[in-house]
N, C-alpha and C positions, 0 to 999 in steps of 0.2 A: 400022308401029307398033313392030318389034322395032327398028327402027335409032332409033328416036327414045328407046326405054327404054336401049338400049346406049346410044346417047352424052349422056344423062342421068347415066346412074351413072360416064360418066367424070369429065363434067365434077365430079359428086360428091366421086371419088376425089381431083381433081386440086384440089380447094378443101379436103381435108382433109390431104391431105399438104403442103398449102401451109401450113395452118395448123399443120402437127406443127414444121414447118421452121420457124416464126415463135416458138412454144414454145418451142422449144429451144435460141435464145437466150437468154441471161442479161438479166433487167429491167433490170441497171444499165448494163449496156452501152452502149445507144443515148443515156446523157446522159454519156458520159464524152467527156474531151477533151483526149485524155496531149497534143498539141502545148503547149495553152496550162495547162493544170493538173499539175507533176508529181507528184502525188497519184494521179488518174488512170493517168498511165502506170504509177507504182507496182501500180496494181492488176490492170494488163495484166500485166502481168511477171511476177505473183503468178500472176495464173491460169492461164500458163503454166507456174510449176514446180509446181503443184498437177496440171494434167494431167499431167505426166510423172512425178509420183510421188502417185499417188490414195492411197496405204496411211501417206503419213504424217501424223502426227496434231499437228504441229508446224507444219506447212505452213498444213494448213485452221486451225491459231487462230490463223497471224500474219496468212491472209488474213481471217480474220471482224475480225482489229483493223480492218486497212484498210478495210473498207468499213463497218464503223461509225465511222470517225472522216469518214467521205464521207455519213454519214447515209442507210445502205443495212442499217435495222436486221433486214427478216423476212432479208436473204441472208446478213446476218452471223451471226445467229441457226441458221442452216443449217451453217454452218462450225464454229461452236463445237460445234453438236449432233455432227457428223460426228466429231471429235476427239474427244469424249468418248467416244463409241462404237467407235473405233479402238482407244483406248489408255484400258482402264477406271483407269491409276492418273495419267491427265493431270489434273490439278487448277489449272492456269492457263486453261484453258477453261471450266472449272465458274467459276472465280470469275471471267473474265469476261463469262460469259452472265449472271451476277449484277451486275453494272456494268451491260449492256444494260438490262437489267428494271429496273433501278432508277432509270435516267436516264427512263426511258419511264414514269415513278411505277408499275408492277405488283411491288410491296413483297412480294407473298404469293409469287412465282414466282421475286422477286429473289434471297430467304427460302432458298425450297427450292436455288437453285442454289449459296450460300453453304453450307447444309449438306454439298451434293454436294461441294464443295473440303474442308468440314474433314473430312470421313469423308476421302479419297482423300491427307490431307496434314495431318495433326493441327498440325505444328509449322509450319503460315504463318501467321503474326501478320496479313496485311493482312485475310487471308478473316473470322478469329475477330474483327475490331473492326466490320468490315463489319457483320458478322452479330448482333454486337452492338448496334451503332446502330439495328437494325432492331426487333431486340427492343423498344428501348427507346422507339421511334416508337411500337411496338404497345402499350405498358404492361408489356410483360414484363418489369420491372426483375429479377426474380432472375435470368432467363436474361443478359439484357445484362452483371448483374454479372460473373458465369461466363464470359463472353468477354471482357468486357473484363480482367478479371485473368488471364487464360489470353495473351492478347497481351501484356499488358507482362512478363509473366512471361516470356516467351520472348523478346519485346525493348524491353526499358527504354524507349529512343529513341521507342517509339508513342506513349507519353504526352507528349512535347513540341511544340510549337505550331512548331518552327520544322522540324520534322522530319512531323509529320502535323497540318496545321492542322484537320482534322476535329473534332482533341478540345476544342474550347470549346462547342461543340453539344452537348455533351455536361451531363448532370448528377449525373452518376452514378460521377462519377470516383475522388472521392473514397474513396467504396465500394469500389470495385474496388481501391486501393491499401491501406484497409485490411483486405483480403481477402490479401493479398499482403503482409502487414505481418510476419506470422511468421516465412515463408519469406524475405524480404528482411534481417530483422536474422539471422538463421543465416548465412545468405552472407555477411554484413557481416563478421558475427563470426567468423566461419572464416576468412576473410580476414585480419583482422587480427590472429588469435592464431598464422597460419602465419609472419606476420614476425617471430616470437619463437622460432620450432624451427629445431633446429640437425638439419636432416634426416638429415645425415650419420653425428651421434652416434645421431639418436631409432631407427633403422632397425636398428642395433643392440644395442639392449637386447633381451634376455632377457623373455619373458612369464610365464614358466611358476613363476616364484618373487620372493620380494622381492629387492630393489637397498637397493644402499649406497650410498654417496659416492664411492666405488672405481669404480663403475661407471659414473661419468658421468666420470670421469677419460679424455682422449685414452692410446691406447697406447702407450706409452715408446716413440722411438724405438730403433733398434736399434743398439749399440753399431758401431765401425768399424772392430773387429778380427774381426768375426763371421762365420762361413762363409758362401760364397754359399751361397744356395738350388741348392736341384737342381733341374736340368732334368729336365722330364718329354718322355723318348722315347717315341713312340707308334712300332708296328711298323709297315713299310712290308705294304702290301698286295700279292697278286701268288703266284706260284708260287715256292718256294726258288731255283728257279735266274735266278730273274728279279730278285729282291731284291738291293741292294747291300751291300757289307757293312757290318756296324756294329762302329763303331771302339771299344772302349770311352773311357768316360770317364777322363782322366786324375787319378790320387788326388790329392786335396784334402791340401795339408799346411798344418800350424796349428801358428804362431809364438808361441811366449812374447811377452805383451809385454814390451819393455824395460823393468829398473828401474832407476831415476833415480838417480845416487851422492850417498851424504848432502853433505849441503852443509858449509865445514869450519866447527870452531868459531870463534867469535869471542869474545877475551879480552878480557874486562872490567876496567878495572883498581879495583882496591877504594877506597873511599874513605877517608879518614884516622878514626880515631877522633873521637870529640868530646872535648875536654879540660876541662872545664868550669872549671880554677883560671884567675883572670884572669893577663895579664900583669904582670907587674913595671914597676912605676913605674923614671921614667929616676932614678939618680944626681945630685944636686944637686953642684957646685961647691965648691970651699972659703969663697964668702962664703955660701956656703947657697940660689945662688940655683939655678935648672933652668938646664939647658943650653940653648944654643941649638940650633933646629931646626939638623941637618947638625952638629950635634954629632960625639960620636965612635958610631963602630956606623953614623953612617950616608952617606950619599953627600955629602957638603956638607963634609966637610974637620975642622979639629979646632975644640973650642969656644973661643968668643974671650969674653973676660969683660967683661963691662957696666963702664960707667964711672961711675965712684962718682959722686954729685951733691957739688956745692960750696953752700955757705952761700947765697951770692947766687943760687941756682938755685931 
């Protein structure tokens, strides 16, 4: 009777340690088939660099993607959990344990794990429109508003259909842009009144009293007979006897500029008076008549006298 109870309770042991050994495989395991799927193999590979580094929390959410894109959703669910718990500020696994739940229609779990991403990561837009859509599934339109203007507000680009086609599901949108309508023309407007400062002058104005006209004036260049600046020597560091010597600087000497020699005058010659009495008629001839042109006085030789007319003329 004792040998029949001993090898009872082996056989016992030996169908439970069978069965711990058959547990402790992975469910997905026995349907994968990395030769013909490499999807599969991909998730052998995973589960090998997840055993060789169990602490990291980067590892278990890229392997939770893989086996829910394999439709292995409570293992992938297992992965995300595990990385959340690893790394309380991982927020890519919060939001896609929020993808999981949501594809699986559990909206109220989907909910909670989008919250978990924007507490861990205020500034991801995908989680806040995510989380928004849901709202707005539920009726919660002020909460959706609130997210949805919290994402475009951090990136424009969410509201566009070629960028996140999600948003035509949407009806709410509207709203959210003018919730965001304040804050949008301020940025407009700062924007376009910086294309008008001249940064370089504005940074140097004075605060502390009124401005002139004078003061928005560029600074005169400085003339090109002017002394250099001085170099600023800084002491070397070091014990006296270790220091090198310092040369003085040699004196600065400042040249007259050149003056220019007057230029000489230039004589003008004056102009005649005005005589205002006319000239003197020419002298007429002895038959009384005018000289001819080239008469005497002038370049044409002496006058030659007209020739009387005849009767038959």
């Amino acid at each position: 009777m004792k040998k029949l109870l001993i090898a009872a309770i082996a056989v016992a042991a030996t169908f439970v340690l069978g069965a711990d050994k058959k547990n402790s495989e992975p469910f997905y395991r026995k349907y994968l088939n990395p030769a013909a799927n490499s999807l599969d193999a991909r998730i052998l590979e995973q589960e090998k660099r997840v055993a060789a580094n169990p602490d990291s929390a980067d590892l278990h959410n890229d392997f939770g993607n893989l086996l829910a894109a394999r439709r292995f959703p409570k293992e992938a669910r297992e992965q995300y959990e595990t990385a959340m718990k690893l790394d309380k500020h991982h927020f890519l696994a919060a939001y896609n344990l929020g993808l999981l739940y949501e594809t699986q229609g559990e909206f109220g779990k989907a909910i909670t794990a989008y919250e978990h991403s924007v507490d861990r990561n205020r500034g991801f837009p995908p989680s806040r429109f995510r989380l928004g859509r849901l709202y707005e599934l539920k009726g919660s339109n002020e909460k959706a508003i609130e997210q949805y203007a919290r994402a475009f507000q951090i990136d424009p680009e969410m509201r566009l259909v070629k960028y996140n086609p999600l948003v035509v599901d949407s009806k709410l949108l509207h709203l959210a842009s003018l919730k965001n309508y304040e804050n949008d023309l301020a940025t407009a407007t700062m924007a376009h009144d910086s294309a008008y400062v001249d940064m370089g002058l504005v940074k140097k104005l004075p605060v502390d009293r009124t401005l002139s006209s004078e003061d928005l004036k560029p600074p005169a260049p400085a003339p090109d007979n002017a002394p250099p600046t001085p170099v600023q020597v800084i002491a070397p560091s070091g014990p006296p006897s270790q220091r090198p010597p310092v040369r003085p600087a040699p004196p600065v000497r400042h040249t007259a500029p050149a003056v220019p020699e007057p230029a000489p005058d230039v004589v003008v010659p004056a102009e005649p008076a005005f005589d205002p009495t006319p000239p003197p008629l020419p002298t007429p001839d002895a038959g009384g008549r005018p000289p001819y042109v080239g008469g005497p006085g002038s370049a044409g030789g002496p006058v030659r006298p007209m020739p009387t007319p005849t009767p038959g003329q």
